[in-house]
C-alpha positions as CSV (number, residue, x, y, z in Angstrom):
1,X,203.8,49.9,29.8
2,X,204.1,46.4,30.2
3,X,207.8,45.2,31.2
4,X,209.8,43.0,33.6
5,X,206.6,42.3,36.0
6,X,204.5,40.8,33.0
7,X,207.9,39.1,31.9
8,X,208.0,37.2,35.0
9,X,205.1,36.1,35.5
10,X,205.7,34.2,32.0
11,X,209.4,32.8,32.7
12,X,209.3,32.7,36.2
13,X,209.6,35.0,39.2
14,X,212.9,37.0,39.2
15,X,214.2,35.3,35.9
16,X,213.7,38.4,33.3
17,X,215.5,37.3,30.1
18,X,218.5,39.2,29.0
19,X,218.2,42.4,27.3
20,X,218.9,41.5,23.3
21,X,218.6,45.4,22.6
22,X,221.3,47.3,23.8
23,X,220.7,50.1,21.8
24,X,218.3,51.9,19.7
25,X,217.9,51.3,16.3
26,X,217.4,52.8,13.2
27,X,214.3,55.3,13.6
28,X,212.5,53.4,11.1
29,X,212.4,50.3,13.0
30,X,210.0,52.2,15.2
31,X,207.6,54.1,12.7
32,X,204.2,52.4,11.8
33,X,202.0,53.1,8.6
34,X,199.7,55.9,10.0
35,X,196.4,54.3,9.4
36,X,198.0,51.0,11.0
37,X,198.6,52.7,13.8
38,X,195.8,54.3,14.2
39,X,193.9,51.1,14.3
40,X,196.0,49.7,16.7
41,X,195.7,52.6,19.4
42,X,191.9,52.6,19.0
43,X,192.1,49.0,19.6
44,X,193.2,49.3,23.1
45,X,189.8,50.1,24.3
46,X,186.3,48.8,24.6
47,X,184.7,50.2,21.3
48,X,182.6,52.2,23.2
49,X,185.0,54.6,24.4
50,X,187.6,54.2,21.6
51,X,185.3,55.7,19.0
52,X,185.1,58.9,20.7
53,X,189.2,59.2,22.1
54,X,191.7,61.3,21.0
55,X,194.2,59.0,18.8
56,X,197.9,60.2,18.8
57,X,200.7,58.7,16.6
58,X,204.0,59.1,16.5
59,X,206.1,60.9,13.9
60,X,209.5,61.3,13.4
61,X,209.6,64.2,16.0
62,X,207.0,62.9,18.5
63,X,203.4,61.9,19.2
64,X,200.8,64.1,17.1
65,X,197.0,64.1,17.0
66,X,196.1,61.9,14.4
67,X,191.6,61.7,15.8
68,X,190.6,64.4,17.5
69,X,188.5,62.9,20.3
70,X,185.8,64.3,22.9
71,X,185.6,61.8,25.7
72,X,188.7,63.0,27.5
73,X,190.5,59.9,26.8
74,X,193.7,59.3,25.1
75,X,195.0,55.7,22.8
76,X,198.3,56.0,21.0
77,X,200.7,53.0,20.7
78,X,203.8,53.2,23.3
79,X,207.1,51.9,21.9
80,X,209.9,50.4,24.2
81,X,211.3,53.4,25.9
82,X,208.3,53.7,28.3
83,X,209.4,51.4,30.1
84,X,211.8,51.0,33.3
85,X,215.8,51.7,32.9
86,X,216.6,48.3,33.1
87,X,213.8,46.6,31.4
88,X,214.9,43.8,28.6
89,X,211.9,45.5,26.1
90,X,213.2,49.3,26.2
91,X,215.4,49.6,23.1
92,X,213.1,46.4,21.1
93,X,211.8,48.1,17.9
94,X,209.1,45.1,17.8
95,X,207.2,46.6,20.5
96,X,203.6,48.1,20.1
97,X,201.9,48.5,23.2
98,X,198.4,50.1,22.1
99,X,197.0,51.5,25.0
100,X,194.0,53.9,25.7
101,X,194.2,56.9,28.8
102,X,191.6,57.8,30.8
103,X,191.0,61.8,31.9
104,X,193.8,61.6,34.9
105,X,195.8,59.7,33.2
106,X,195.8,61.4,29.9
107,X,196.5,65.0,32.4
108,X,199.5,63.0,34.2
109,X,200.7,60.0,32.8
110,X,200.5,60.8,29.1
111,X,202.9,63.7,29.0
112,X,205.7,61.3,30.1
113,X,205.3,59.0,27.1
114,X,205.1,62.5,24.9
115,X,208.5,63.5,26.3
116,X,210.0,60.8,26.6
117,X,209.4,60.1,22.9
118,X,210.7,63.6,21.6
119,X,213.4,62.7,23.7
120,X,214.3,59.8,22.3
121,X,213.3,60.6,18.5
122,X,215.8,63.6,19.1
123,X,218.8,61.6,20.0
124,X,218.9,61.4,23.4
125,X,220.6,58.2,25.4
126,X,218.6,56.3,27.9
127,X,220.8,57.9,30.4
128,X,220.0,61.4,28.8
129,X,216.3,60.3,28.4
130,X,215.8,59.6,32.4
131,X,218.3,62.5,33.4
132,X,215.7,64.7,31.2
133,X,213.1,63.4,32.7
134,X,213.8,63.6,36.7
135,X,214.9,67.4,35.8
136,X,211.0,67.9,34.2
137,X,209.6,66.7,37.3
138,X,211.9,68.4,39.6
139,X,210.4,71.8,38.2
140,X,206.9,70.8,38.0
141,X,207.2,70.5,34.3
142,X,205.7,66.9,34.7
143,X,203.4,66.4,37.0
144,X,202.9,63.6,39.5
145,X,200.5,60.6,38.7
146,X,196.8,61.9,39.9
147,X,194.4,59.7,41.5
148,X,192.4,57.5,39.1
149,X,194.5,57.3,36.6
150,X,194.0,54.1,34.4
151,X,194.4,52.6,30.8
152,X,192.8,49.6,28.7
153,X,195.5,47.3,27.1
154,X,192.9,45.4,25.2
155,X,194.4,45.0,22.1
156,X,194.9,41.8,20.6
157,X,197.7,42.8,18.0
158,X,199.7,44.8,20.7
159,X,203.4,43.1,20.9
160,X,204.7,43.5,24.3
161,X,208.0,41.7,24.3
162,X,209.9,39.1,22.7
163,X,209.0,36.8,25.9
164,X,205.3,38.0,26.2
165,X,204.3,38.4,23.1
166,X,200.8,39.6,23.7
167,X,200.6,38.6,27.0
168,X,196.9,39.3,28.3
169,X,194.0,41.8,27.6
170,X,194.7,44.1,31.0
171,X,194.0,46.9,32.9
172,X,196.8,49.0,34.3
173,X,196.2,51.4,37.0
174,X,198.6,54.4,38.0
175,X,199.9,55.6,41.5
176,X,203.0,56.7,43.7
177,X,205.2,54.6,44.6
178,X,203.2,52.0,46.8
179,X,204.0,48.5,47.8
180,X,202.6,45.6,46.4
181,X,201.4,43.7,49.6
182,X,199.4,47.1,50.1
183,X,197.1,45.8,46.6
184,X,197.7,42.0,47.5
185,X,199.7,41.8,44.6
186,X,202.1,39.7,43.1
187,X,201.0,36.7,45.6
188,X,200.3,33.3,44.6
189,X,196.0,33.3,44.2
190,X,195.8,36.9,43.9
191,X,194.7,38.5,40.4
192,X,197.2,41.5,40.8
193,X,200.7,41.9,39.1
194,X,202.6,45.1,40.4
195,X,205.6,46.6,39.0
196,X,207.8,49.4,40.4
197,X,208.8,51.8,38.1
198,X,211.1,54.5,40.7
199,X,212.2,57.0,38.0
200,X,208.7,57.5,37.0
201,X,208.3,57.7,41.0
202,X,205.1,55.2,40.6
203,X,203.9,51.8,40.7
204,X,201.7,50.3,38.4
205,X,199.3,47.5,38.9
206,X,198.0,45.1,36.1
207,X,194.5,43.3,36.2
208,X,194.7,40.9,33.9
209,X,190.8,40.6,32.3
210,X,189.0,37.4,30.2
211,X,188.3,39.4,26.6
212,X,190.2,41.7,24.0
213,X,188.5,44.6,23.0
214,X,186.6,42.7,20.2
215,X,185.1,40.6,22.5
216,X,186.6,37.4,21.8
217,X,187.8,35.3,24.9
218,X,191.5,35.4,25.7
219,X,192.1,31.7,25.5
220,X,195.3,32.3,28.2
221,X,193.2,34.2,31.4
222,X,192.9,31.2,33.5
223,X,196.4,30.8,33.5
């Protein structure tokens, strides 16, 4: 999910604006018209892969197959909660991340946005939310992030903060908790944003790339 790291890189290193969302709002804020979102999630992907992934939405209770899919991958649209405790997007109900899972990720990573989603939909705090969520992966219940695991953010009409916007058509790639310096990341020159993200127990590094999943240019990449 893209947060703080993306947010800095846009208003400056170490100058994340102030949250403007200290709470959740009303459910509905959050919903999307189902074909909508559908649309959106499969838009996360190079064509060639979304048309065979599973799509997910969310309902009132949680993520539900909307597409049933056969290329192991995974799109939905991730709302603000998958993000870190103390990121400024977490409670926004603009946010529509659309994002598509590969295998390992869809095996690892996706069953964290599931739960934290039911979670959230059922009432929980953000306290209650990451309490929830260290206790599921203290028993195994969620599993750590495999090796491999990666998602396309290539959709154009994703909104990804109030400061970002849209930011860039990226890739995002999954793993424990590593430091930056180990990917060259987060260095002037290098194309590598990192992000820490410790009650997930992972980092996860963004590759910014030149086109949306439509194949237009993104008229921001050089910068």
């Amino acid at each position: 999910m893209i947060g703080k790291v993306v947010a800095a890189v846009v208003i400056g290193w170490g100058q994340v604006a102030t949250a403007a969302y200290p709470v959740m709002a009303p459910v509905e804020q959050y919903m999307m018209e189902r074909g909508a979102e559908i649309a959106l999630a499969q838009s996360a992907a190079p064509k060639e892969i979304a048309k065979d992934a599973e799509v997910m939405v969310m309902g009132r209770h949680g993520y539900e197959v909307a597409v049933k899919g056969t290329n192991g991958f995974t799109c939905l649209v991730e709302r603000g909660w998958t993000a870190g405790k103390d990121d400024p997007v977490f409670w926004n109900p603009k946010v529509r991340g659309a994002i598509c899972f590969n295998p390992a990720a869809v095996r690892t990573y996706v069953p964290r946005t599931i739960k934290k989603t039911e979670w959230v939909l059922a009432g929980a705090s953000k306290e209650e939310m990451f309490a929830k969520e260290k206790a599921a992966m203290d028993k195994g219940e969620l599993k750590p992030i495999e090796a491999g695991a990666m998602c396309y953010m290539l959709a154009k009409d994703s909104y990804l903060g109030d400061d970002v916007v849209h930011w860039h058509p990226h890739l995002m790639f999954f793993v424990p908790l590593t430091a930056a310096k180990d990917w060259g990341a987060n260095v002037e020159g290098s194309p590598i944003f990192a992000g820490e993200m410790p009650e997930d127990k992972m980092t996860i590094f963004y590759v910014p790339v030149g086109k949306w999943s439509d194949g237009s240019v993104d008229a921001g990449h050089s910068h």
